[in-house]
PAMARPA-431037 format. One record per residue (C-alpha): x, y, z; residue in three letters. Coordinates in steps of 0.2 Angstrom, whole numbers, padded with zeros to 4 digits, always signed. Example, Ala and Ser with C-alpha at 12.3 -4.5 7.8 and 13.67 -1.06 7.14 Angstrom:
% residues 2
+0062-0022+0039ala;+0068-0005+0036ser;
END
This chain:
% residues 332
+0000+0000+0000unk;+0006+0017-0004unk;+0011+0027+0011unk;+0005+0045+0011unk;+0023+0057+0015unk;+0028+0073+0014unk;+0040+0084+0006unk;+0057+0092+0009unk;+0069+0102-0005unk;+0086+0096-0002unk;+0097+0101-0016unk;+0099+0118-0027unk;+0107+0121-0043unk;+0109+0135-0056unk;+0116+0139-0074unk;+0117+0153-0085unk;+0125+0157-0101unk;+0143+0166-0101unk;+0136+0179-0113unk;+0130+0195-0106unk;+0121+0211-0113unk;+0121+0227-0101unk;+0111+0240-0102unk;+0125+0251-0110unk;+0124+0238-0123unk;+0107+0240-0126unk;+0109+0257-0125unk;+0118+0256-0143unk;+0104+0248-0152unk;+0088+0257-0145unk;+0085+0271-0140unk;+0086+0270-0123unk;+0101+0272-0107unk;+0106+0263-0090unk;+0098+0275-0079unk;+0081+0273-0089unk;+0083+0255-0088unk;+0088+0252-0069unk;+0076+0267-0065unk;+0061+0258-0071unk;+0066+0239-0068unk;+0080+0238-0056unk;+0090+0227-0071unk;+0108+0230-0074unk;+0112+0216-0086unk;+0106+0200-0093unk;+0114+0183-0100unk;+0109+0177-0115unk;+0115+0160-0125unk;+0122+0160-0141unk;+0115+0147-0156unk;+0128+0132-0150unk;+0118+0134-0133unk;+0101+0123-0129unk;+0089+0124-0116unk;+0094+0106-0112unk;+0111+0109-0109unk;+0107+0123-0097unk;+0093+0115-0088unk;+0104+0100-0085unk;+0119+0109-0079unk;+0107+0116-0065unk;+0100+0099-0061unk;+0117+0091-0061unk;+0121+0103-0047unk;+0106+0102-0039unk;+0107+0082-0038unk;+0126+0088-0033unk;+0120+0098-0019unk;+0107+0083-0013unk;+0121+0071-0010unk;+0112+0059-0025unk;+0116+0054-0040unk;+0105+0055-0058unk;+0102+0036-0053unk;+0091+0041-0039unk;+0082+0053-0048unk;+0063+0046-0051unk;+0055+0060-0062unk;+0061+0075-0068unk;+0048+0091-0072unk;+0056+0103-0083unk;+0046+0121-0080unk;+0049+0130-0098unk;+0040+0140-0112unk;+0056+0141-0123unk;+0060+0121-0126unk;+0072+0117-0140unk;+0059+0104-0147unk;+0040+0109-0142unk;+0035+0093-0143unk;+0047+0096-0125unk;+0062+0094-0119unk;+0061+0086-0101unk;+0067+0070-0109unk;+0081+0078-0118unk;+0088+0084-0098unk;+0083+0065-0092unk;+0098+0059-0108unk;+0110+0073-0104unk;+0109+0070-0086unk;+0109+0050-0090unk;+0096+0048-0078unk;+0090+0031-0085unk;+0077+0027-0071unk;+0066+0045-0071unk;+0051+0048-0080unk;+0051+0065-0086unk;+0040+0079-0092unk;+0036+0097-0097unk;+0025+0111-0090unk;+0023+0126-0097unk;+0014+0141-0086unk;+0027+0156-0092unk;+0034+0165-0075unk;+0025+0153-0064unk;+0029+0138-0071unk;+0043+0134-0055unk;+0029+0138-0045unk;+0016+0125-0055unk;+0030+0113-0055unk;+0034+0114-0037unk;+0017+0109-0033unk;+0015+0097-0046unk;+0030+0087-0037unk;+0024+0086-0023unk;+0009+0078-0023unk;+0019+0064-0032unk;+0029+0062-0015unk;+0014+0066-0004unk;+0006+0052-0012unk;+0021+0040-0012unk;+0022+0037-0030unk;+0040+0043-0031unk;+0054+0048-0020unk;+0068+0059-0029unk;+0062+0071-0040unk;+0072+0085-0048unk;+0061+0101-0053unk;+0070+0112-0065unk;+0064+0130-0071unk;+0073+0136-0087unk;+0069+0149-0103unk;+0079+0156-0115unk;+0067+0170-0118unk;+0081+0181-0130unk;+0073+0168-0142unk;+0060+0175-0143unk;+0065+0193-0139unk;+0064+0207-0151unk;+0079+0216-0150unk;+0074+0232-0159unk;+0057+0235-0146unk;+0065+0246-0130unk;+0051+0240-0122unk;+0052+0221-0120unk;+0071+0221-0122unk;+0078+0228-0109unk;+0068+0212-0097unk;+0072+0198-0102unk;+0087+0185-0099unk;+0090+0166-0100unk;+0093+0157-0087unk;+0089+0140-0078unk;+0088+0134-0059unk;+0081+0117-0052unk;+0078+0109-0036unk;+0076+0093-0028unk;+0062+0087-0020unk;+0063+0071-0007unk;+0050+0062+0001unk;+0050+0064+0021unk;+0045+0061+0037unk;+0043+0079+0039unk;+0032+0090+0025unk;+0040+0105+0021unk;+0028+0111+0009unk;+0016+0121+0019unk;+0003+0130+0008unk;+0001+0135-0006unk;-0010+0144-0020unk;-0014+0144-0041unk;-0024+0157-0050unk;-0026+0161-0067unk;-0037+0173-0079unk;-0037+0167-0095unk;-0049+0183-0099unk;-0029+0195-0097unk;-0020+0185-0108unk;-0017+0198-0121unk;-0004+0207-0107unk;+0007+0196-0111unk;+0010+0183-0124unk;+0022+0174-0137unk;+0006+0170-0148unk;+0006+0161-0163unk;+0001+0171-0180unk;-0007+0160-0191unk;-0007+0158-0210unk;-0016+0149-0222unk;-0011+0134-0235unk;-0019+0129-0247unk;-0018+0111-0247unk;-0035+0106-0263unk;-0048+0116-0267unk;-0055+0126-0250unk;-0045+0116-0241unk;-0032+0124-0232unk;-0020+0124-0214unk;-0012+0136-0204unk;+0005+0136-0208unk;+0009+0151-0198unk;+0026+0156-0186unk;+0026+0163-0167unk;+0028+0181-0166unk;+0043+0189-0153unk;+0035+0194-0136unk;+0021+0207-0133unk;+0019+0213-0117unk;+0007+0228-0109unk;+0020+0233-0095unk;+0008+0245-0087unk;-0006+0231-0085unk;+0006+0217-0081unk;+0012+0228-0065unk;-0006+0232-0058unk;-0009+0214-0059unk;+0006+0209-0050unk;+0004+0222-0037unk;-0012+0217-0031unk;-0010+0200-0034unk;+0004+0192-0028unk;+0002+0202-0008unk;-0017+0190-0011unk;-0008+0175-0015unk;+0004+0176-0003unk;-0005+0181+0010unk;-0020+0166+0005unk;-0004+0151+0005unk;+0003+0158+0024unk;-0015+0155+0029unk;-0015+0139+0023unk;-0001+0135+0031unk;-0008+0143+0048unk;+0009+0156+0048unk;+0007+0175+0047unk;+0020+0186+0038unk;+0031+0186+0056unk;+0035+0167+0051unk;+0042+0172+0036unk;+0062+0172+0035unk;+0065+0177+0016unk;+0050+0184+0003unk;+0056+0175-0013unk;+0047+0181-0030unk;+0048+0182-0048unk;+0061+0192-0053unk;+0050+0202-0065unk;+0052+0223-0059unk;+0061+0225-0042unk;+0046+0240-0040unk;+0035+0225-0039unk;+0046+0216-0029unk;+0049+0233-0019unk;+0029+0237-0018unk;+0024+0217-0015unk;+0037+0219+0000unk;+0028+0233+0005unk;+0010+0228+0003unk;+0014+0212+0016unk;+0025+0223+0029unk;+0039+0211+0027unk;+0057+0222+0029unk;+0065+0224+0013unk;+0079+0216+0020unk;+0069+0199+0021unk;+0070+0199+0003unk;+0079+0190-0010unk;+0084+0197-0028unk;+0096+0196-0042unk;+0087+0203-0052unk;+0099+0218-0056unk;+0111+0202-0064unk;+0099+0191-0073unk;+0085+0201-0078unk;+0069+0191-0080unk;+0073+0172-0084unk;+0053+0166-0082unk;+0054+0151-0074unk;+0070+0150-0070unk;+0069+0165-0060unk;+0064+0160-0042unk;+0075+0142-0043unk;+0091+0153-0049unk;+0091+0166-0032unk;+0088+0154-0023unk;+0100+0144-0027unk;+0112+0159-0028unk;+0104+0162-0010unk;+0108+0146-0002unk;+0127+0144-0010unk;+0131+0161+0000unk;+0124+0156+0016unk;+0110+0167+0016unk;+0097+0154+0016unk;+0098+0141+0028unk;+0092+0124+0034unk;+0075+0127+0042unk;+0072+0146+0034unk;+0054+0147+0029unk;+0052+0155+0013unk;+0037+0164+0004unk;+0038+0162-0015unk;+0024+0168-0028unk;+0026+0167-0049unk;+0018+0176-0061unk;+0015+0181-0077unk;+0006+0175-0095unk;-0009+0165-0094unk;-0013+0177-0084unk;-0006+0164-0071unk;-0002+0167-0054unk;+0003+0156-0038unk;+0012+0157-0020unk;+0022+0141-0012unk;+0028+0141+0007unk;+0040+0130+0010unk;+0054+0126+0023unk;+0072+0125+0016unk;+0083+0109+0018unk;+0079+0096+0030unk;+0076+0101+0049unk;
END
């Protein structure tokens, strides 16, 4: 009989390309300049990969030092869930991080939910440990959103970054998942999307098929940052009731790294000290859903997050989508 158990993260990991575009850069292809950029966003500079680069390469090298971090090996690993919307292959790429990992014994699978998708993924796992179904599971959020990025719009180009971060999940005795929350409103999705534009073939007669092509990313700034605003102090503040903790219990706020003003203003709304929270934001720009796994993992290799640290972390973005998880670091 499968015994119900819960849930512990044990192991981080992170990766990002050696390229990087600052804002001076930028600053020589639109019209724009640092202090506009860091003004409005908080962002200094981004990495982005070059051609020879995959998402699978990247996303495994998080989750080789994740598994790393965990004391395991790819052996133990019983499923792997590869958070992405920028896969090399979109029938997905989990399976193509299960071969480069050589992480013969896991399932492996892809969720895409844009900015949220760690968040999505982290819950996913672990009701596949809650349920006793598997044991090891390695959680990797990764995008390589200058894909999909067009260079020449000063509006979406100076966000986004690539990037990729993972964590594993391990049953125990102990579950340190202790709320959490999803949303989404399908009726916002035109704030931000990477939508496909369809065009017609003509294959006989009338008959005809979309073969059409995926246009760069739109985005309405303005509307994304309302939503996020209000949203995110909700979702929080729904998941720490869930888990029967107030904003007191709270040792690090952890969210997207999307604008540190809402970072700065989501802070705010809840009355946790700015000090309380975590960002890298200024180094990585806005790497979707490797956002939240990346600082953390930058976090916990500099000793800032440690063992028994109770984190409160949200995601958001397309769909609309948004979520909160609280969690306890490590094992206690």
């Amino acid at each position: 009989m499968i015994q119900p158990t819960g849930v512990a993260l044990i192991g981080s990991g992170s990766a990002s390309p050696d390229s990087i575009i600052t804002n001076h850069h930028l600053a020589e292809m639109v019209d724009t300049d640092d202090e506009w950029i860091k003004t409005r966003t908080g962002i200094a500079q981004r990495h982005v990969a070059g051609p020879e680069l995959g998402l699978r390469h990247l996303a495994a090298q998080a989750g080789e030092r994740a598994i790393a971090a965990a004391n395991l090996t790819s052996e133990d690993i019983d499923l792997i869930i590869l958070a992405t919307s920028s896969p090399d292959d979109l029938f997905g790429s989990a399976a193509q991080v299960q071969a480069e990992l050589g992480a013969s014994r896991a399932a492996a699978f892809d969720i895409t939910a844009a900015c949220s998708g760690f968040i999505v993924g982290l819950i996913t796992a672990s009701q596949f440990i809650r349920t006793g179904v598997y044991k090891n599971i390695l959680l990797v959020g990764a995008d390589l959103l200058s894909r999909w990025t067009d260079w020449e719009d000063r509006r979406t180009c100076i966000l986004f970054g690539d990037g990729a971060g993972a964590v594993v999940l391990q049953a125990s005795e102990t579950d340190n998942l202790l709320g959490f929350d999803l949303h989404s409103d399908g009726s916002m999705n035109g704030c931000l999307t990477l939508g496909y534009e369809p065009e017609g073939q003509t294959l006989y007669g009338e008959t005809q098929v979309s073969k059409g092509q995926y246009n760069p990313i739109n985005m309405n700034g303005r509307e994304v940052y309302r939503f996020a605003v209000k949203r995110v102090p909700q979702v929080i503040g729904q998941a720490l009731a869930k888990a029967g903790l107030t904003v007191d219990d709270i040792d690090w706020l952890l969210l997207h790294q999307a604008n540190q003003r809402i970072i700065d203003a989501a802070a705010d709304r809840l009355k946790i000290p700015r000090e309380k929270t975590l960002s890298n934001l200024a180094q990585y720009g806005n790497t979707s859903a490797a956002s939240i796994p990346l600082a953390l993992d930058e976090a916990v290799r500099a000793g800032k997050v440690k063992p028994g640290d109770t984190i409160a972390a949200s995601g958001f973005g397309a769909g609309l989508t948004w979520g909160s998880a609280i969690f306890r670091w490590g094992h206690r």
